[in-house]
NUGUTOR-739780 format. One line per field, with one value per residue (C-alpha): residue in one letter; residue number from 0; x, y, z. Coordinates in Angstrom, 2 decimals. Each point is the difference from the previous one (the first is absolute). Layout:
<sevexs>
residu	c(A; ...) $
num	c(NUM; ...) $
px	c(X; ...) $
py	c(Y; ...) $
pz	c(Z; ...) $
</sevexs>
This chain:
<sevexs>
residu	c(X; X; X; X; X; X; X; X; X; X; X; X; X; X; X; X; X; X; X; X; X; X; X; X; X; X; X; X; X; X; X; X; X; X; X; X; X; X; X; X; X; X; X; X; X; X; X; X; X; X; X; X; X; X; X; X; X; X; X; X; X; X; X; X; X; X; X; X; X; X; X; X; X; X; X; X; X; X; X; X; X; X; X; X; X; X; X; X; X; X; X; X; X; X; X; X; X; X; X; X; X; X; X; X; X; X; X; X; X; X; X; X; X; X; X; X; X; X; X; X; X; X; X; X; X; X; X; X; X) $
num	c(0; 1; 2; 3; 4; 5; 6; 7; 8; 9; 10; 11; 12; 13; 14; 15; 16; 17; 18; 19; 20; 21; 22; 23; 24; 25; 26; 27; 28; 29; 30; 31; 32; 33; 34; 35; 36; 37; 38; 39; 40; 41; 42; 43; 44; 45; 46; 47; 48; 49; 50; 51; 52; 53; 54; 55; 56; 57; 58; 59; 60; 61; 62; 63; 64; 65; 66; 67; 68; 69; 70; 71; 72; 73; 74; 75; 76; 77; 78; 79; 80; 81; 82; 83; 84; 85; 86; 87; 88; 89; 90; 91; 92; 93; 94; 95; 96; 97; 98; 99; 100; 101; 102; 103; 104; 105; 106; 107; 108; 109; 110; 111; 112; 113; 114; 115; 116; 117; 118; 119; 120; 121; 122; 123; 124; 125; 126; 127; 128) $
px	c(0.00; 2.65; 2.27; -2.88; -1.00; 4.23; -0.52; -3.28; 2.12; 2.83; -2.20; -1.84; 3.75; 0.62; -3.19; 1.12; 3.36; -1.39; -2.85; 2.64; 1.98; 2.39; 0.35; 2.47; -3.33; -2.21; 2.37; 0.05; -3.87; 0.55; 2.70; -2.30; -3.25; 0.97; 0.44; -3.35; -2.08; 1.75; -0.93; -3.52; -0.47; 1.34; -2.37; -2.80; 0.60; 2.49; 2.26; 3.40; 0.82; -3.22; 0.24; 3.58; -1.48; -3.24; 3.08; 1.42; -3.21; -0.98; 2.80; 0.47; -3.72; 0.98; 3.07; -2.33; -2.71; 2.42; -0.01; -3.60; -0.91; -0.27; 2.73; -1.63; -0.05; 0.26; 2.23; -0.31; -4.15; 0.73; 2.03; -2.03; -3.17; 2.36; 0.86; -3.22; -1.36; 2.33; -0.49; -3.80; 0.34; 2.18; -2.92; -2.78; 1.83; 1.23; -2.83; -2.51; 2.13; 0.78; -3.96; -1.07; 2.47; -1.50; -3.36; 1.06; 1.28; -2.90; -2.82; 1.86; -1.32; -3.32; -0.72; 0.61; -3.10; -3.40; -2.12; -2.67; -3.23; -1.95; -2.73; 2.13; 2.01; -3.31; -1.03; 3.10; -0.60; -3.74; 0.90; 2.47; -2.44) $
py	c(0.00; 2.20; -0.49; 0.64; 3.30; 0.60; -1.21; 2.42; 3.03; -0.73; -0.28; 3.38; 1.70; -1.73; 1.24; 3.63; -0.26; -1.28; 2.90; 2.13; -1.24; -2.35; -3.15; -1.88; -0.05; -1.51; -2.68; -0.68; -0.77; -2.16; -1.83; -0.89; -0.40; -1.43; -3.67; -0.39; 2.26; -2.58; -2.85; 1.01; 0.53; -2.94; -2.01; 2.55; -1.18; -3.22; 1.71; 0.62; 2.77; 1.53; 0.41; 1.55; 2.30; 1.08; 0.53; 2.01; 2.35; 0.16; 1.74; 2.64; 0.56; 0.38; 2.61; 1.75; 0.28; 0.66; 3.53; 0.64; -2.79; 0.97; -0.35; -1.89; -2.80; -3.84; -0.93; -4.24; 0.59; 2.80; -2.49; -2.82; 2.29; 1.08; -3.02; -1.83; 2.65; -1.16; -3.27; 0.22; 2.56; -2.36; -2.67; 1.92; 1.55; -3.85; -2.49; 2.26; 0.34; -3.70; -0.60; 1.54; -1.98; -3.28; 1.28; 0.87; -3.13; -1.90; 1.94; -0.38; -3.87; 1.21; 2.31; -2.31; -2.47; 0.45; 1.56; -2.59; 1.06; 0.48; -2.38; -2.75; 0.52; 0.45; -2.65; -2.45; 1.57; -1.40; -3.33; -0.16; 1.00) $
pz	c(0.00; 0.80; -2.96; -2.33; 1.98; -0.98; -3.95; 0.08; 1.05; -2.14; -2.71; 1.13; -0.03; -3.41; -1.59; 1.13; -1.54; -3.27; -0.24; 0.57; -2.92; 1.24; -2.07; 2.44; 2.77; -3.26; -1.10; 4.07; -0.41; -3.47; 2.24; 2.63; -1.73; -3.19; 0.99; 1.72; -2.27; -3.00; 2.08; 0.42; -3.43; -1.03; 1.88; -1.59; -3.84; 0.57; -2.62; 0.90; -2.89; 0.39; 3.58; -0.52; -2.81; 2.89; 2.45; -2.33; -0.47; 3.28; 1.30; -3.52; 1.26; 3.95; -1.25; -2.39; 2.69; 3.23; -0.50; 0.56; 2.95; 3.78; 1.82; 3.04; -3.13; 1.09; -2.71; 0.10; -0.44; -2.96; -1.77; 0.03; -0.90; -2.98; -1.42; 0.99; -2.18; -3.09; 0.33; -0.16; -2.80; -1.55; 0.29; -0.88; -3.39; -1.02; 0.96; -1.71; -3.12; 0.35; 0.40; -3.07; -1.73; 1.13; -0.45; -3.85; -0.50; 1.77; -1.94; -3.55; 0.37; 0.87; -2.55; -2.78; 1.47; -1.09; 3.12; 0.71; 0.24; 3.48; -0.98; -0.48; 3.46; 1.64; -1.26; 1.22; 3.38; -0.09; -1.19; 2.97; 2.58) $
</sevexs>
């Protein structure tokens, strides 16, 4: 408890240092952070260059957005957020595109069959009941 109370206010003393323009404190945080924010994302999307690539983003996104965050900032929580963000971005923009592919491919078939007419599958419903 108390060494994470200590991690929390170096991190506090960090984020100051980096708002204030100094990169040494901001490759501090990547040194700390980046190993368990890769981790997690690894076990996110079970991809081992993908999760390095997320990595990657999520701290140009923490840099870009340091300037502008609160100082009383809880870094480890702000990370994850970040790259949880990315990875279901990352999700959201493949698995749809990925989905309309199937669902292109699937309704090519389907197309090409001549629709049957609702009389005749009311009619095998009938039979059946």
């Amino acid at each position: 408890m108390e060494n994470e109370l200590e991690d929390e206010q170096t991190d506090a003393r960090l984020v100051e240092r980096a708002q204030r323009g100094d990169r040494a404190a901001f490759a501090a945080l990547v040194e700390r952070y980046q190993q368990p924010v890769g981790s997690y994302l690894w076990r996110l999307t079970r991809d081992r260059e993908l999760a390095l690539d997320l990595t990657q983003d999520t701290f140009l996104r923490a840099y870009r957005s340091i300037g502008t965050t609160p100082r009383s900032l809880l870094v480890r929580p702000w990370l994850f957020r970040i790259a949880t963000n990315l990875a279901y971005d990352y999700f959201r923009r493949n698995v749809a595109s990925a989905a309309c592919r199937l669902a292109g491919s699937i309704a090519q078939p389907l197309r090409t069959r001549r629709p049957r007419s609702k009389s005749a599958s009311w009619s095998s419903v009938r039979s059946h009941v």
